[in-house]
C-alpha positions in Angstrom: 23.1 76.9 41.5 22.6 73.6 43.1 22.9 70.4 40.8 20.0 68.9 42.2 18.0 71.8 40.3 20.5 71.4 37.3 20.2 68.1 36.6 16.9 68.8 35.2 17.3 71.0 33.1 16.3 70.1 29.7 19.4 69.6 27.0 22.3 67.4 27.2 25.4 68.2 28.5 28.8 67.7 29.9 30.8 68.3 33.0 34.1 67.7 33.9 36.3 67.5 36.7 39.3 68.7 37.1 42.0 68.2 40.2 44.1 70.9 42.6 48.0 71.0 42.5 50.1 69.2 44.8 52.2 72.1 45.8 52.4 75.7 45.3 54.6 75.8 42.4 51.7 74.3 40.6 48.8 76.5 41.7 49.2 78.7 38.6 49.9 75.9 35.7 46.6 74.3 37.4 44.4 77.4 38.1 45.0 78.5 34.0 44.5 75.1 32.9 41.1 74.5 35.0 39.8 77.8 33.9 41.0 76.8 30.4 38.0 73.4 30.7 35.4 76.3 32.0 35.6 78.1 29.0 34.0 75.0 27.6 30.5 75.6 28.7 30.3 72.7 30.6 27.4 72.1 33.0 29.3 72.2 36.3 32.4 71.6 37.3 33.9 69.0 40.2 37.2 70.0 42.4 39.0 66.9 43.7 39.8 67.1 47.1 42.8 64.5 47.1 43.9 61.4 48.4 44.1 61.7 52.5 43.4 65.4 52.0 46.7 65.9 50.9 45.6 68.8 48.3 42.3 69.5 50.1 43.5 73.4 51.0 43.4 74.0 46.8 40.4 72.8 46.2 37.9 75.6 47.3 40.7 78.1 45.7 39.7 76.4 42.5 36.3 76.2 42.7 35.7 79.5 44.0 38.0 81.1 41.3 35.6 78.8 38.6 32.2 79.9 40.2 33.2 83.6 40.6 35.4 84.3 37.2 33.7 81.8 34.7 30.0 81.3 36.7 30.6 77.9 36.2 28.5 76.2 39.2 30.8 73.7 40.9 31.3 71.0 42.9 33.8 70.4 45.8 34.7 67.1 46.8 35.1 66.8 50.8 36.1 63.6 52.3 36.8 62.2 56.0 38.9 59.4 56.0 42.0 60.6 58.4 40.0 64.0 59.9 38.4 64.7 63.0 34.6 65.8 63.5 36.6 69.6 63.9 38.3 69.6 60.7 36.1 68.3 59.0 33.7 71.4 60.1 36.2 73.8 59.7 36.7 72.9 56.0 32.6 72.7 55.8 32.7 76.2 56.8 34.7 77.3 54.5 32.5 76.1 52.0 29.9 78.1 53.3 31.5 81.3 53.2 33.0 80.5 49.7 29.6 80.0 49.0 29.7 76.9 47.9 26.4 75.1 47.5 27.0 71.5 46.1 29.6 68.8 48.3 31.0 65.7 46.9 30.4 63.3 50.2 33.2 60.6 50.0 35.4 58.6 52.6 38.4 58.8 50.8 40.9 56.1 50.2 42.9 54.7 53.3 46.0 55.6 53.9 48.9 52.5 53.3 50.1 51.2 56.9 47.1 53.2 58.6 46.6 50.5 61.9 43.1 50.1 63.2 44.6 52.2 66.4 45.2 55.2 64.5 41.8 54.7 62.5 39.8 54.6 65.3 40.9 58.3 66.3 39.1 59.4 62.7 35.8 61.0 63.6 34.0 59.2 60.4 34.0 55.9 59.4 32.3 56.1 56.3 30.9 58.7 53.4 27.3 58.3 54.6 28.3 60.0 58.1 29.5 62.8 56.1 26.5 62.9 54.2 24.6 63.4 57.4 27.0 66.1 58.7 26.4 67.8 55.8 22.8 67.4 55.5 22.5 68.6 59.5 23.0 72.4 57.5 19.2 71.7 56.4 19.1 72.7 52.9 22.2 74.9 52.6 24.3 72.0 50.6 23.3 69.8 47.4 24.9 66.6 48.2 26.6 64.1 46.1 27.7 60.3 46.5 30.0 58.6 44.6 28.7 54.5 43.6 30.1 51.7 41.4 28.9 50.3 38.1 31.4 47.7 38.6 31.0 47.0 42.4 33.1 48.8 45.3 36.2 47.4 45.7 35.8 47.1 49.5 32.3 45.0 49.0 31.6 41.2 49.0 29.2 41.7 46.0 27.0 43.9 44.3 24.0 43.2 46.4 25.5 44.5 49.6 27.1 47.5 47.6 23.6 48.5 46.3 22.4 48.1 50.1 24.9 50.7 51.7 24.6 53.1 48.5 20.8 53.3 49.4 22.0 54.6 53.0 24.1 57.3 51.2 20.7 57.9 49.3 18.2 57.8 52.6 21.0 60.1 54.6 20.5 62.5 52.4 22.9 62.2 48.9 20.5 64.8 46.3 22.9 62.6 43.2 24.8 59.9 42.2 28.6 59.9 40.2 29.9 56.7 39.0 33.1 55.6 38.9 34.7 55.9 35.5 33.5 52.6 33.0 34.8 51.9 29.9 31.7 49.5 28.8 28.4 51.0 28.7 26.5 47.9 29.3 27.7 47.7 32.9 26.3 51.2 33.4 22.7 50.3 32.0 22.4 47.1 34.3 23.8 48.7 37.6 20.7 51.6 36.6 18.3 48.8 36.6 19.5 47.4 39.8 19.5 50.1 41.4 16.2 51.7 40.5 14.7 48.0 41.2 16.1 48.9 44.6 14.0 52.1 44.8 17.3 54.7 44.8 15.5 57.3 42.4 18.2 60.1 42.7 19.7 61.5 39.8 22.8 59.2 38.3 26.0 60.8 36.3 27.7 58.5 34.6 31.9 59.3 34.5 33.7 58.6 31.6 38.0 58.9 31.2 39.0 59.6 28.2 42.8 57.5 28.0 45.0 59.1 26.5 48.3 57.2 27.6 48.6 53.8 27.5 50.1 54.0 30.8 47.1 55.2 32.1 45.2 51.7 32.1 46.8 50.3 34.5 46.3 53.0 37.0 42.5 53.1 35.8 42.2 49.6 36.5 44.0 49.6 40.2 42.0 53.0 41.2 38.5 51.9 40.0 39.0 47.9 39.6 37.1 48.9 35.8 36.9 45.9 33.4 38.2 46.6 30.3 36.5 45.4 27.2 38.2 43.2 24.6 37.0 46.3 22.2 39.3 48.7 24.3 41.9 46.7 24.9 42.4 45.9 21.2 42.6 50.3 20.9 45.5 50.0 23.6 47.5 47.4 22.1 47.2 48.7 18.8 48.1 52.6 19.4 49.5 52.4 23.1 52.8 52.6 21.9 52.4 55.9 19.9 51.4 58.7 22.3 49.4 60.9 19.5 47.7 58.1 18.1 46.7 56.9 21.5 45.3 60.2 22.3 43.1 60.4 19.5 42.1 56.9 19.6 41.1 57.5 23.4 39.6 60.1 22.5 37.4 59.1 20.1 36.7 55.8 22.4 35.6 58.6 25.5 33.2 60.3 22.5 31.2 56.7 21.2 30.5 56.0 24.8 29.1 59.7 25.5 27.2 59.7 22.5 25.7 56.4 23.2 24.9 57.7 26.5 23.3 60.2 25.0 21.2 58.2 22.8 19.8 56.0 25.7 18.9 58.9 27.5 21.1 59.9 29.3 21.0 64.0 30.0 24.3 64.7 31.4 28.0 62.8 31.4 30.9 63.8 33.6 33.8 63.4 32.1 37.3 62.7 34.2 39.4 65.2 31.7 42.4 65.1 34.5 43.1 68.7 33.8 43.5 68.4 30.4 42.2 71.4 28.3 43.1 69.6 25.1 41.3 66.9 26.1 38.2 68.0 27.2 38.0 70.9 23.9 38.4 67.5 21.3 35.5 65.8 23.4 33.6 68.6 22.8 34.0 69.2 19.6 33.4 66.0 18.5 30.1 66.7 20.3 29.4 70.0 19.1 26.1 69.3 16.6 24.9 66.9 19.5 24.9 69.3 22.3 23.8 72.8 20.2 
């Protein structure tokens, strides 16, 4: 089922996303704990595609296996940075036969030591010429763009971010996916910017649960998040103990869904990194809330 007919529907819910292995020997440890997070009713599922591509031949192998085995609908990130028009068709038609409706749109992140030489040999520049690709199949794919509560870390300023996320929007992205936040006020005045700047599609906010206080430093240097003084008091207090920082991060993950939730907010996507554990305790905690 496409998302853009999903998103409607009445209810909250979660979905979460999950990531492929990075080589064979992990295809199995992966594959049980992905379908492990479908078990958990979610309302779809996303398939990262990898940095450069790099795991990009797993991903339809685990969103197909999700979709057929658990009829969970899913979501398969695609992205162009390093590929030619070709490949990037070839993997498009693979999606087709999979029969896989809804495509995560997205550049990619750029290679280190990539010259301007070799870039120019790419067949995309950026995510909203994959958008169009993908929209040229008429109404075979629900598309999906990623944006940034917190401003793309490639953009002067928020104005001009808002300005190329409403060409993703007019190309043809059916939704929106934040980056993961870990302050809910920065999601509610991004809404309001955006909405002021007449993009209308569906938004899903992303939340990570951290559950390692090594994890905030990565989390910080992927999505350039701020990280409230609230959170940061969590990490210095239970960083150092891996099971109380899990529980404290999760519980952290839960308040922010639930006051999602409470300002109307439908649907939350939650960045479980292929943890079951993780994603069963968020929804638990959320188990009166969502029926």
């Amino acid at each position: 089922m496409k998302l853009s007919e999903l998103l409607k529907k009445e209810g909250l819910s979660l979905s979460f996303e999950v990531f492929p292995p990075k080589t064979d020997m992990a295809f199995d440890t992966v594959k049980r704990a992905t379908e492990e997070i479908a078990t958990l009713n979610p309302l779809f599922m996303s398939v990262t595609y990898g940095a450069g591509g790099g795991t990009s031949r797993y991903t339809l192998d685990i969103a197909k296996n999700i979709k057929e085995r658990y009829g969970v609908p899913t979501l398969a990130h695609l992205t162009c940075v390093s590929s030619t028009r070709e490949t990037v068709r070839e993997k498009i038609e693979a999606m087709r036969a999979a029969g896989i409706e809804n495509v995560m749109a997205l550049r990619g992140d750029i290679p280190a030591g990539v010259s301007e030489e070799e870039r120019a040999t790419w067949g995309y520049t950026h995510a909203v010429e994959l958008v169009r690709e993908l929209k040229a199949f008429g109404e075979e794919f629900c598309v999906g763009g990623a944006c940034y509560p917190e401003v793309h870390p490639e953009s002067e300023n928020q104005r001009e971010d808002i300005r190329y996320l409403r060409e993703k929007v007019e190309a043809g992205c059916d939704f929106l996916t934040t980056q993961m936040f870990f302050d809910n006020n920065l999601f509610y005045n991004f809404l309001y910017k955006i909405r002021e700047a007449g993009i209308t599609v569906p938004v899903v906010p992303g939340i990570m649960p951290i559950t390692n206080g090594n994890q905030v430093a990565r989390a910080i240097t992927l999505s350039g998040s701020l990280m409230p003084q609230r959170f940061k008091a969590l990490v210095d207090k239970f960083g150092t103990s891996p099971a109380a920082m899990k529980q404290a991060g999760i519980a952290y993950a839960t308040d922010q869904i639930i006051d999602l939730f409470a300002n109307g907010v439908k649907n939350v996507h939650v960045y479980s990194m292929n943890k079951p554990d993780v994603a069963a305790a968020i929804r638990q905690n959320l188990s009166d809330i969502l029926g």
